[in-house]
C-alpha positions as CSV (number, residue, x, y, z in Angstrom):
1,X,99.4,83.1,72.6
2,X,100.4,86.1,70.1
3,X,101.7,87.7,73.0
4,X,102.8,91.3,71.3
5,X,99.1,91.5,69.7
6,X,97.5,94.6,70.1
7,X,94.6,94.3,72.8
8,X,90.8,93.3,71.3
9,X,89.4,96.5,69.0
10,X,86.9,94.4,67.2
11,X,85.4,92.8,70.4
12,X,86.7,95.0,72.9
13,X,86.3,95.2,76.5
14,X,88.0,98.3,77.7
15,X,91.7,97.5,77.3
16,X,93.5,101.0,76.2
17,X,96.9,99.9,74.2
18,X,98.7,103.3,75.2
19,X,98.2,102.8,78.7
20,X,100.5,100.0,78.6
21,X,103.5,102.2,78.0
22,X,102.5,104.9,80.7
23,X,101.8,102.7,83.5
24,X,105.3,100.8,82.9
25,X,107.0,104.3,82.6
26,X,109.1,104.1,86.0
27,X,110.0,100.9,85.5
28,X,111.5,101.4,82.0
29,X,112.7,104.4,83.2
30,X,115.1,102.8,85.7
31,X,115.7,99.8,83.3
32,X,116.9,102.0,80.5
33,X,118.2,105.3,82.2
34,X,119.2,104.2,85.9
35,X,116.5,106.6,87.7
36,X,112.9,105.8,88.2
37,X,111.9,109.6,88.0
38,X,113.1,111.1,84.4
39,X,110.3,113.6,84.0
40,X,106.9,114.9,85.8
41,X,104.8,111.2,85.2
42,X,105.4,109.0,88.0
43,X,102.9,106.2,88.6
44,X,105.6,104.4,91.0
45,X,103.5,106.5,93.2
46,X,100.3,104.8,92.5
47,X,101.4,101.1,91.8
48,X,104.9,100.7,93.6
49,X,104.3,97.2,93.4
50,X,103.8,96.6,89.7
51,X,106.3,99.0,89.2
52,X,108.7,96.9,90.7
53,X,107.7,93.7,89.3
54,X,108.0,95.6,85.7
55,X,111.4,96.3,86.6
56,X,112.1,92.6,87.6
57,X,110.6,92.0,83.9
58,X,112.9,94.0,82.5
59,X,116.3,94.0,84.1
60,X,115.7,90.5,83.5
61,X,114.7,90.4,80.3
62,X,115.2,93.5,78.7
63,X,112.8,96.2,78.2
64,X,109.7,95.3,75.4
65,X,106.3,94.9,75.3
66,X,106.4,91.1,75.6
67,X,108.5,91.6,78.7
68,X,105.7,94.3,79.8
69,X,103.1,92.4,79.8
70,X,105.4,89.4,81.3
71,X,104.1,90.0,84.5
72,X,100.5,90.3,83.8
73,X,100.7,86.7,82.4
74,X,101.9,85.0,85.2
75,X,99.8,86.7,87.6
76,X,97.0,85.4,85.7
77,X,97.8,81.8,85.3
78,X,98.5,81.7,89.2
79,X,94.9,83.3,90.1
80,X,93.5,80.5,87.6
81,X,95.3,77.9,89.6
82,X,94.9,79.7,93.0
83,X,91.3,80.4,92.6
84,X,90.6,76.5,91.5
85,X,92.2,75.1,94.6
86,X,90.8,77.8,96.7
87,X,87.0,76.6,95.1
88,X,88.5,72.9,95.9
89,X,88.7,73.4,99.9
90,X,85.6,75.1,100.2
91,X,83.5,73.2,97.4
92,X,85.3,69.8,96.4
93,X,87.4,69.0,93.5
94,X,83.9,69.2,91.1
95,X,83.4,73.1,92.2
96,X,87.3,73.2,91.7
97,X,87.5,72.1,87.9
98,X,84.8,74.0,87.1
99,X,85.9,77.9,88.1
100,X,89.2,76.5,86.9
101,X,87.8,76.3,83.3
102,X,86.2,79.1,83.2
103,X,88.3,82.2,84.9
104,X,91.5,80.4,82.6
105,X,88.7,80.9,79.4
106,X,86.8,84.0,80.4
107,X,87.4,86.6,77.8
108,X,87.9,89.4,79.6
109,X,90.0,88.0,82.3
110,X,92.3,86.9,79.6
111,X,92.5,89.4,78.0
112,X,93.2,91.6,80.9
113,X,95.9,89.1,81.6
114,X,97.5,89.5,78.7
115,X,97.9,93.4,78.6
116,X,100.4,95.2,80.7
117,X,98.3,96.9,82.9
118,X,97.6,96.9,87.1
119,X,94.5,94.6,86.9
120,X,95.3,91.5,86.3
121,X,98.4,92.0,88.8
122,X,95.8,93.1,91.8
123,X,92.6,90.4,90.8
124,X,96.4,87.5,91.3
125,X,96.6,89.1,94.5
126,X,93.6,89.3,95.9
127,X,92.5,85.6,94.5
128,X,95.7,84.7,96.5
129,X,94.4,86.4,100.0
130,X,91.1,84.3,99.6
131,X,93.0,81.4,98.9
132,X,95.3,82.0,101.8
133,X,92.5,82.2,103.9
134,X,90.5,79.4,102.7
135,X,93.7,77.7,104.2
136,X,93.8,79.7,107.6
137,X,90.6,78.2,108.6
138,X,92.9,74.9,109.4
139,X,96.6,76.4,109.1
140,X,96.1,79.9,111.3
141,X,99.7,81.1,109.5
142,X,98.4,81.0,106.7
143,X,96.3,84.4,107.7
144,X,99.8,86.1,107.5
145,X,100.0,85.8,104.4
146,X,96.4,86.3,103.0
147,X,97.2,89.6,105.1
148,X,100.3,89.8,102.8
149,X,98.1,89.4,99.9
150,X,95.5,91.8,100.3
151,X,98.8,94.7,100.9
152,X,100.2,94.0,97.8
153,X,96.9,94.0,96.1
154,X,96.2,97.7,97.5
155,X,99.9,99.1,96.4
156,X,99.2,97.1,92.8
157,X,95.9,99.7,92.8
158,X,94.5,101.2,95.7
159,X,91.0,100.4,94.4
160,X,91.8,97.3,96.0
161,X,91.2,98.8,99.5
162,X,87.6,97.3,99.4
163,X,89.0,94.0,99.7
164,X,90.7,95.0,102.7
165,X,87.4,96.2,104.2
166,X,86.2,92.7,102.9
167,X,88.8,90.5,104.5
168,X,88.6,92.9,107.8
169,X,85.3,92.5,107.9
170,X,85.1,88.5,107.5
171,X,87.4,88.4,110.6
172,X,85.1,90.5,112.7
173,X,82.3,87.9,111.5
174,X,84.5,85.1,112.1
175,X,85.0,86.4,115.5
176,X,80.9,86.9,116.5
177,X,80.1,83.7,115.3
178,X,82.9,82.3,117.8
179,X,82.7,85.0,120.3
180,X,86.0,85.7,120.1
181,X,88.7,86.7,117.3
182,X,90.2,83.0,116.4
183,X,94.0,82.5,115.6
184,X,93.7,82.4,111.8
185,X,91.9,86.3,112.2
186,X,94.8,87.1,114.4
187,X,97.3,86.3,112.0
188,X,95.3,87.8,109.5
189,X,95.3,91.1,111.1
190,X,98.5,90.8,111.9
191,X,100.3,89.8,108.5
192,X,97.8,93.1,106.8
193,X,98.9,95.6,109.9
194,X,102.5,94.9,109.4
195,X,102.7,94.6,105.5
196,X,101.2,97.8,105.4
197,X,103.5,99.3,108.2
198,X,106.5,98.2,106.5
199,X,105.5,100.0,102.8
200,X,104.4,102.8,104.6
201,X,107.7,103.5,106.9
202,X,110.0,102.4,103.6
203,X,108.2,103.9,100.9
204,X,104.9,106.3,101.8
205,X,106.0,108.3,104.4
206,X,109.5,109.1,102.4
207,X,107.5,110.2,99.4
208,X,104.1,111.4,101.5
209,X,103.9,114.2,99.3
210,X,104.0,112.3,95.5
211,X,102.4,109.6,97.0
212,X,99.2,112.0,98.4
213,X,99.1,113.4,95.1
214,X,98.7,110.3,92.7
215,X,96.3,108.7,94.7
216,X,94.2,111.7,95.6
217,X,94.3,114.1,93.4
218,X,95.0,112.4,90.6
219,X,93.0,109.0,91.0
220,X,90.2,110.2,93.1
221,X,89.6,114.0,92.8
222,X,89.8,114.4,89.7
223,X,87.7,111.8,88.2
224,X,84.2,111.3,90.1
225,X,81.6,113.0,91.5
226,X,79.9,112.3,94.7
227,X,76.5,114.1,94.3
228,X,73.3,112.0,94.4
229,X,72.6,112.3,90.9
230,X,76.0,110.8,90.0
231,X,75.4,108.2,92.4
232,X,72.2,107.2,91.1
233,X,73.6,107.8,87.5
234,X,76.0,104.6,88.6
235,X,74.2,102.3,90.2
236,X,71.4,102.4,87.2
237,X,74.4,101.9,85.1
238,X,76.5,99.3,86.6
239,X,75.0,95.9,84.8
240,X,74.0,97.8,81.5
241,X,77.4,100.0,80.2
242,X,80.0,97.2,79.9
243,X,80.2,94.0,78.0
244,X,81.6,92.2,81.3
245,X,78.4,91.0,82.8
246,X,76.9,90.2,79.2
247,X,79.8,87.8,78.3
248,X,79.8,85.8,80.8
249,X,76.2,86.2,81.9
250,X,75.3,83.0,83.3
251,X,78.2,82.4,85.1
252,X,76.7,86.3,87.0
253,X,73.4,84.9,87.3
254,X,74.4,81.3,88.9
255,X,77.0,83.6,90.8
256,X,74.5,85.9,92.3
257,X,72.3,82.5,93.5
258,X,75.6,81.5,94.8
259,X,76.2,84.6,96.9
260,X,72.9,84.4,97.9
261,X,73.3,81.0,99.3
262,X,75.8,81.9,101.2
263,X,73.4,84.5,102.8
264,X,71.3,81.9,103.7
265,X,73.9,79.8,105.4
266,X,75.8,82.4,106.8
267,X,76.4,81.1,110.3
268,X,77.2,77.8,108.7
269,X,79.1,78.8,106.2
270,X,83.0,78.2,106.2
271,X,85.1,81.9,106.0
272,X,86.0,81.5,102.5
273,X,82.4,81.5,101.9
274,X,81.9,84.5,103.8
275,X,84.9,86.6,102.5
276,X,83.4,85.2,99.0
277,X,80.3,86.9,99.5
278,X,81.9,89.9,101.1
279,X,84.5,90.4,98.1
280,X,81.3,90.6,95.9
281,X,79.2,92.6,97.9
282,X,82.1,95.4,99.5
283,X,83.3,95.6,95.9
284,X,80.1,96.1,94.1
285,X,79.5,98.9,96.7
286,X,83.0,100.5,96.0
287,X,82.1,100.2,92.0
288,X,78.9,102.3,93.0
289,X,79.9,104.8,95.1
290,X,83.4,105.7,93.1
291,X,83.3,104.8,89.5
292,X,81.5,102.1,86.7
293,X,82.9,104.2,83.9
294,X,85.9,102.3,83.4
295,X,85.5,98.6,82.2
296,X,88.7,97.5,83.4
297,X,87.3,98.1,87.3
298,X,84.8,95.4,86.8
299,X,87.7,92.5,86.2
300,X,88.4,92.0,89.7
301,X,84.3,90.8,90.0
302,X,85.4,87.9,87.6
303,X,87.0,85.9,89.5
304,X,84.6,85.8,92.5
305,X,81.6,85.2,90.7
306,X,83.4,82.3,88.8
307,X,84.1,80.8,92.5
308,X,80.4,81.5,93.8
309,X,79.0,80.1,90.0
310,X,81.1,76.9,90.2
311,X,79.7,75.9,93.8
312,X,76.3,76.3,92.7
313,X,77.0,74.5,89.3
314,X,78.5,71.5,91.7
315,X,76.1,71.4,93.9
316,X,73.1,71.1,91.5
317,X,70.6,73.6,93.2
318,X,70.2,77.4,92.7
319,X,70.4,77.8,96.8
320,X,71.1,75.4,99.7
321,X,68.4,73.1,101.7
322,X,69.2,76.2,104.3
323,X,67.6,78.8,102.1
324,X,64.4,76.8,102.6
325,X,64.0,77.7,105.8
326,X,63.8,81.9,105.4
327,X,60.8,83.3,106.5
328,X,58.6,85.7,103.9
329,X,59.6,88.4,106.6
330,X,63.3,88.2,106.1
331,X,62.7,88.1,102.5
332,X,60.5,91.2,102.5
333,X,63.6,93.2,104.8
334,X,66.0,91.9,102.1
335,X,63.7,92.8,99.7
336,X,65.2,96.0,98.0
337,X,68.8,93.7,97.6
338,X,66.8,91.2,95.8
339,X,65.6,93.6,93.7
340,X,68.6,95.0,92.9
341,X,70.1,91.4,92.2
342,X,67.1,91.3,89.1
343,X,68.2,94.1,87.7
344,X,72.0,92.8,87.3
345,X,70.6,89.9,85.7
346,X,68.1,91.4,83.5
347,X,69.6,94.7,82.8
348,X,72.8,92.5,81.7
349,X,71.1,90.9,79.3
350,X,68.9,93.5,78.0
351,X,71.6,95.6,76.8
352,X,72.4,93.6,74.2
353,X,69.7,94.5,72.7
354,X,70.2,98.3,72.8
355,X,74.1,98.0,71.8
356,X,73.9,101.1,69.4
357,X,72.3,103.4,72.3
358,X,74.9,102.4,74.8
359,X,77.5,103.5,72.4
360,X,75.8,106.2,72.0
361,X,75.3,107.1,75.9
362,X,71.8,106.8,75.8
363,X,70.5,104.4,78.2
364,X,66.8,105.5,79.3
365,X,65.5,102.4,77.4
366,X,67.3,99.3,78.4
367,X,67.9,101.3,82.1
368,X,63.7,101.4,82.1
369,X,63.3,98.3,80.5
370,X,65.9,96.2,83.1
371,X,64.1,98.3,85.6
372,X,60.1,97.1,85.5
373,X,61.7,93.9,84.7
374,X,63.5,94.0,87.7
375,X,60.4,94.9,90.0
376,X,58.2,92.5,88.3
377,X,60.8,89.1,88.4
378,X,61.8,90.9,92.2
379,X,58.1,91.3,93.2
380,X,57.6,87.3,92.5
381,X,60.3,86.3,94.0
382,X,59.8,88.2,97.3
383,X,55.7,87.7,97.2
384,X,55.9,84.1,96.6
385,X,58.7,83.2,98.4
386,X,57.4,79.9,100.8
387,X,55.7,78.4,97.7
388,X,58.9,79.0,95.5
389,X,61.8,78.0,97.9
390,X,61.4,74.2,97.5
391,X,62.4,74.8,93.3
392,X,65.1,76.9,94.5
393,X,66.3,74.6,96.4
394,X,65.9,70.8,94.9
395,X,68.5,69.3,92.8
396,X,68.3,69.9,89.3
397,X,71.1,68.4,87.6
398,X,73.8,65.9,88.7
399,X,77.4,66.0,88.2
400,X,77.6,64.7,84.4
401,X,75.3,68.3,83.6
402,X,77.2,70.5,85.9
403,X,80.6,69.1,84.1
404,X,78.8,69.5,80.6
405,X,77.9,73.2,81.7
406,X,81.6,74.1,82.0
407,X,82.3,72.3,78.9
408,X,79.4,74.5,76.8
409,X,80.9,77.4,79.2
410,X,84.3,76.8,78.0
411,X,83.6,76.5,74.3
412,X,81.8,79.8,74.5
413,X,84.7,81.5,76.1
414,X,87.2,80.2,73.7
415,X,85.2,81.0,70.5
416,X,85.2,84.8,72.0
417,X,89.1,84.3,71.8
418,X,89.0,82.1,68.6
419,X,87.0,85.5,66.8
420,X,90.1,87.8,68.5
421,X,92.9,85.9,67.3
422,X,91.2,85.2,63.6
423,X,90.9,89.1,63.8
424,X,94.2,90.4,65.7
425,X,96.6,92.4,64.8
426,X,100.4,93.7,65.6
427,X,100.1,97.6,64.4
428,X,100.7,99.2,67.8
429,X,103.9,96.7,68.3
430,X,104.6,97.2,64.4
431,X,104.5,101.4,64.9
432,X,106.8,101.1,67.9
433,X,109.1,99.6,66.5
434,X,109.1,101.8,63.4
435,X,109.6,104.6,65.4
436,X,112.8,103.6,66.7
437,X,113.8,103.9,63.1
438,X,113.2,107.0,62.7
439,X,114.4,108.8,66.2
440,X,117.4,108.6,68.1
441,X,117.6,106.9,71.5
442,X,116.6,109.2,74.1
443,X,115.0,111.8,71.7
444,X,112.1,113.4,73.8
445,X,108.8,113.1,73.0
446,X,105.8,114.6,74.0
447,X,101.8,113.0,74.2
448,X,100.1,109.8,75.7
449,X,100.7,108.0,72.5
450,X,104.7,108.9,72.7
451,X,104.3,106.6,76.3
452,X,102.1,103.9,74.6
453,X,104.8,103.3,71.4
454,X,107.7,103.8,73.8
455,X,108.6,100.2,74.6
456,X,110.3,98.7,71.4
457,X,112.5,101.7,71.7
458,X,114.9,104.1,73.9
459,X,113.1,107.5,73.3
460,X,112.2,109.7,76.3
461,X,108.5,109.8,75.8
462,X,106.6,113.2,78.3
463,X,103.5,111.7,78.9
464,X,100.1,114.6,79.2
465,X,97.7,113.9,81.6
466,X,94.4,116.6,82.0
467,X,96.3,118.8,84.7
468,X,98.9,116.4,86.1
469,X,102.0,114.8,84.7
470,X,103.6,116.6,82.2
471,X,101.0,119.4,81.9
472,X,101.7,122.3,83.4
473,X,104.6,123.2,80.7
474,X,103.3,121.2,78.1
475,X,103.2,124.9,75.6
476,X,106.6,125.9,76.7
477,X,108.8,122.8,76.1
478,X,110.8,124.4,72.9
479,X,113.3,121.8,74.4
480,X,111.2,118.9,73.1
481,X,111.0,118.8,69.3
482,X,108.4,116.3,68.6
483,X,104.9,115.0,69.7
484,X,102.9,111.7,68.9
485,X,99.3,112.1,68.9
486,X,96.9,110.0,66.9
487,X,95.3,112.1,63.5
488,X,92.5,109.7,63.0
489,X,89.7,109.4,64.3
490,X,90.9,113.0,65.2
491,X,93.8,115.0,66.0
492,X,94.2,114.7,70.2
493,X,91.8,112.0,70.2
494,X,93.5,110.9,73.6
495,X,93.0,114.2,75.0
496,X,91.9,117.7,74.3
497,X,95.4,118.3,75.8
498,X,97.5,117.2,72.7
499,X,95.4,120.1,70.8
500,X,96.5,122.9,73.8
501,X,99.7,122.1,72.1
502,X,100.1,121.7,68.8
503,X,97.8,125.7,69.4
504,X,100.6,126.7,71.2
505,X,103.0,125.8,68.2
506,X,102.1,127.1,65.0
507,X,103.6,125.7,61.3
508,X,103.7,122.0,63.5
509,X,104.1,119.6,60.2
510,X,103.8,116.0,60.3
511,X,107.0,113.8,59.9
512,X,105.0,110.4,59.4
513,X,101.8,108.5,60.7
514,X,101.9,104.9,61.4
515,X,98.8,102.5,61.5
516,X,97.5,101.9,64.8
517,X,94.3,100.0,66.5
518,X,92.3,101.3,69.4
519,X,88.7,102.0,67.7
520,X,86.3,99.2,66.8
521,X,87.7,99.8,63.6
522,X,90.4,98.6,63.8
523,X,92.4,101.0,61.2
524,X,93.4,104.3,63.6
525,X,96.1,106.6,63.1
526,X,99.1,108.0,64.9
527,X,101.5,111.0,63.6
528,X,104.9,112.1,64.8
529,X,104.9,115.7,64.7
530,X,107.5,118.3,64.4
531,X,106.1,120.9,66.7
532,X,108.8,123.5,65.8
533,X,108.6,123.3,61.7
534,X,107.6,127.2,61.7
535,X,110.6,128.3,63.6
C-alpha cells in the first residue's frame, strides 16, 4: 500500500529516505546512461546483488522510486511466506500461521520491506537458506541451495557473513551429533563453496581493488571501534537504543524462551532448530562486536525470533518437558547468558519509559535500571531453578489462546501501520519530481540529498560520503553548478561535508527549497543551490 510514501518520520524506526537513491545509484546509472560507474560512488561494490536486481527493476520497468523499492517488496512477501512454511516443517501448521501473521504485520519488517534499501533484500535471503535447510534434513539437495541462499545474502550485505558462520556451524553440529558430516551438510557446503567461488572468480577478483575498498574501508574501518570501552558501550546498549525490541516485545521475550528451548533439546532438536538458535545467537554476537548504532542492522533478528516466538506460542509452554531435566549446575555455567537474556527483556521495555533520554543519548538510567533488574529476575531464575522448571515447563494455554495471541499480536502490528498511513506523506516523492522541472536531464548535482531526489528524474546526482565517494574533489568541481542539501533542521544536516562546500564557494544563493520528511517532524527542508552565484 501507498507505495511512493515517504518512509515513517512520525513513528520511525531508522529508515533514511535519501539512502534509497544512493544505494540504487549503479543500477540507475546503467538503466539510464548505459554504464554502471558514471562518477566516484559505486555501491555495486558492496551489494552486486541488489544492484542487479535494481537493474532488473528498472530495465523492466523503468527507473522510479516505485520501481526502486519493487524489489524490496517482493523479497519481503516471499520471506513472510518462506518463513511460515519453514516454521510449518519444523513446528506444525499452528507454529506456521502464527510467524506467518506476525513477520507479514511486524512494523518494522514492513516497513523495511517497503523502502529500497539492502535489508529486506538480505533478511528474503537468508529466511530462504533456513527454509532450504529445514527441507535438506529429508531432501539433501536442497542444502545446495540453502548454500545458494546464504551467498546471495552476503553479496546483498556482507553483514550477512554471520549467517554464514551460523549455517557453517549447524553443519559441523549436525555432523557431531551423527559422527559424521550427513549428505544434506555436504550439499550445503557445497552449494555455499561454489556460489561463492563463482562471484568471486566473475566479479571480486576482477574488481579486487573497488571491491576491498567498499567493504573495508568504507563499511568497516571507517565506522566502529574495537576498544573495550566501545564494546561494552554496545552490548549495554543493544536492547535499549532502538524501538525494534520495544515494538514487538513479546514476540522477543517468547522468542528468547524459544531459543532457549532449543538449548535444552539440543541433541534432539531437528537442524532447523539448531541453525534457528544459531542465526539468533551468531548474529547477536556480530551486532555486539561491530555495530548497534544503526537500527536497520537489527531487522534481520525479526524474522528469527518470529520463528522461535511462534513454536513456543504453539506449543503452549515457555520451554520443553526437556528443559526439566537441567541440572542447577548447568544452569549456574549458563548463568551469565541467562543474565544477559534478562536484560534484553527488561531493558527493552524499560526504555520506554526514558524515551526523551535516549533521544538525547543519555542512557545511564534505563542502562542501570535494565541492569539490577536483570541481576535480580537472572539471580531467581538461576537460584531457583529445580523448584521453578516445572512452571516453565507445563502447558499454559491451548491452541484457541495461542491463535488469539496472534490475533491481539496482529491487531497491534497493524494499528502501528494504521497510525503511519493516517500520518504519511509523499514530500520526498513530491520534491523529486519537482526537481525534474526545474533542471535538465543529466545536469550534475552534487550532495546526498541530490542521490535521494534523483529517481523521478534524469539528473547526474555526485553523491558525498565522509572521505569516500565523491569527496576528495568535492571544493574543486567548478564543473558542477548546483548542490542539494537540506536547510532545515540545518544547512548540511546529512553531513558536515555539504558545509566543506558550500565554504569552498562563496556568494552560493539558493534557487529553491522543497518540503521534505526525515525528522520526527515531519516538515524538513531541502534547497538547490547555485554554488557558483558569486562568479
Amino acid at each position: 500500500m501507498y507505495p511512493a510514501a515517504d518512509p515513517p518520520w512520525r513513528s520511525t524506526v531508522g529508515v533514511v529516505w535519501h539512502d534509497e537513491g544512493a544505494w540504487t545509484h549503479n543500477a540507475r546509472n546503467k538503466a539510464l546512461f548505459g554504464a554502471w560507474r558514471q562518477d566516484e560512488w559505486n555501491p555495486v561494490y558492496i551489494a552486486p546483488v541488489f544492484t542487479a536486481l535494481e537493474y532488473a527493476s528498472f530495465a523492466s520497468f523503468g527507473v522510479g522510486l516505485r520501481q526502486a523499492r519493487l524489489v524490496s517488496e517482493i523479497a519481503g512477501v516471499i520471506s513472510v511466506l518462506l518463513l511460515a512454511l519453514g516454521v510449518r516443517r519444523i513446528a506444525g501448521t499452528p507454529a506456521a500461521l502464527i510467524a506467518g501473521a506476525l513477520a507479514a504485520t511486524n512494523y518494522v519488517y514492513v516497513m523495511y520491506d517497503r523502502a529500497a534499501l539492502m535489508e529486506a533484500l538480505m533478511a528474503a535471503f537468508i529466511v530462504a537458506s533456513w527454509y532450504c535447510s529445514t527441507r535438506a534434513e529429508r531432501q539433501p539437495a536442497w542444502g545446495a541451495l540453502a548454500g545458494v541462499c546464504a551467498t546471495l545474502a552476503f553479496f546483498t550485505k556482507a553483514s550477512a557473513a554471520f549467517y554464514i558462520a551460523a549455517l557453517v556451524l549447524s553443519v559441523m553440529a549436525s555432523g557431531v551429533r551423527r559422527k559424521m558430516i550427513a549428505r544434506d551438510g555436504l550439499w550445503t557446503i557445497g552449494g555455499l563453496a561454489v556460489s561463492a567461488g563463482l562471484i568471486g572468480a566473475f566479479f571480486v577478483i576482477p574488481h579486487w581493488h573497488d571491491y576491498q575498498f567498499y567493504n573495508w574501508q568504507v563499511s568497516v574501518t571507517r565506522k566502529p571501534s574495537y576498544d573495550l570501552a566501545s564494546i561494552v558501550m554496545r552490548v549495554s546498549w543493544f536492547p535499549i537504543l532502538h524501538d525494534t525490541f520495544s515494538r514487538m516485545w513479546v514476540a522477543v521475550v517468547l522468542g528468547l524462551f524459544g531459543a532457549w528451548g532449543i538449548v535444552s533439546r539440543w541433541s534432539h532438536a531437528s537442524d532447523g532448530e539448531r541453525l534457528l538458535l544459531l542465526w539468533t545467537a551468531v548474529g547477536t554476537l556480530e551486532l555486539l562486536l561491530h555495530d548497534v548504532g544503526n537500527e536497520r542492522r537489527f531487522v534481520f533478528l525479526i524474522p528469527v525470533l518470529i520463528a522461535l516466538a511462534s513454536i513456543v506460542v504453539a506449543r503452549g509452554s515457555l520451554l520443553p518437558p526437556e528443559a526439566a531435566t537441567i541440572s542447577r549446575r548447568t544452569v549456574l555455567l549458563a548463568s551469565p547468558f541467562v543474565l544477559y537474556t534478562a536484560y534484553v527483556i527488561v531493558g527493552s521495555a524499560i526504555r520506554v519509559a526514558f524515551l526523551d533520554q535516549i533521544h538525547a543519548n543519555v542512557f545511564k538510567m534505563p542502562v542501570r535500571l535494565a541492569a539490577a533488574a536483570a541481576v535480580i529476575l537472572g539471580g531467581v531464575v538461576v537460584a531457583g531453578w529445580p523448584r521453578l522448571a516445572p512452571a516453565f515447563t507445563r502447558p499454559w494455554w491451548g491452541s484457541r489462546l495461542a491463535m488469539a495471541f496472534a490475533v491481539i499480536a496482529a491487531v497491534w502490528n497493524l494499528a502501528q501501520f494504521a497510525d503511519y498511513a493516517w500520518y504519511r506523506t509523499y514530500e520526498n516523492y513530491d520534491a523529486s519530481r519537482a526537481l525534474a522541472r526545474v533542471l535538465p536531464p543529466e545536469t550534475l548535482v552534487q550532495g546526498k540529498l541530490a542521490n535521494g531526489l534523483a529517481l523521478e528524474n534524469r539528473i547526474r546526482p555526485l553523491f558525498i560520503g565522509h572521505e569516500f565517494g565523491n569527496y576528495a574533489d568535492r571544493k574543486r568541481r567548478w564543473d558542477v553548478r548546483y548542490i542539494l542539501t537540506y536547510t532545515d533542521p540545518k544547512i548540511g544536516f546529512e553531513g558536515d561535508q555539504i558545509v566543506d562546500v558550500l565554504e569552498a564557494y562563496p556568494g552560493w544563493r539558493t534557487i529553491m527549497t522543497f518540503d521534505v520528511s526525515e525528522t520526527p517532524s515531519g516538515h524538513d527542508t531541502a534547497a538547490l543551490i547555485e554554488k557558483r552565484a558569486g562568479h
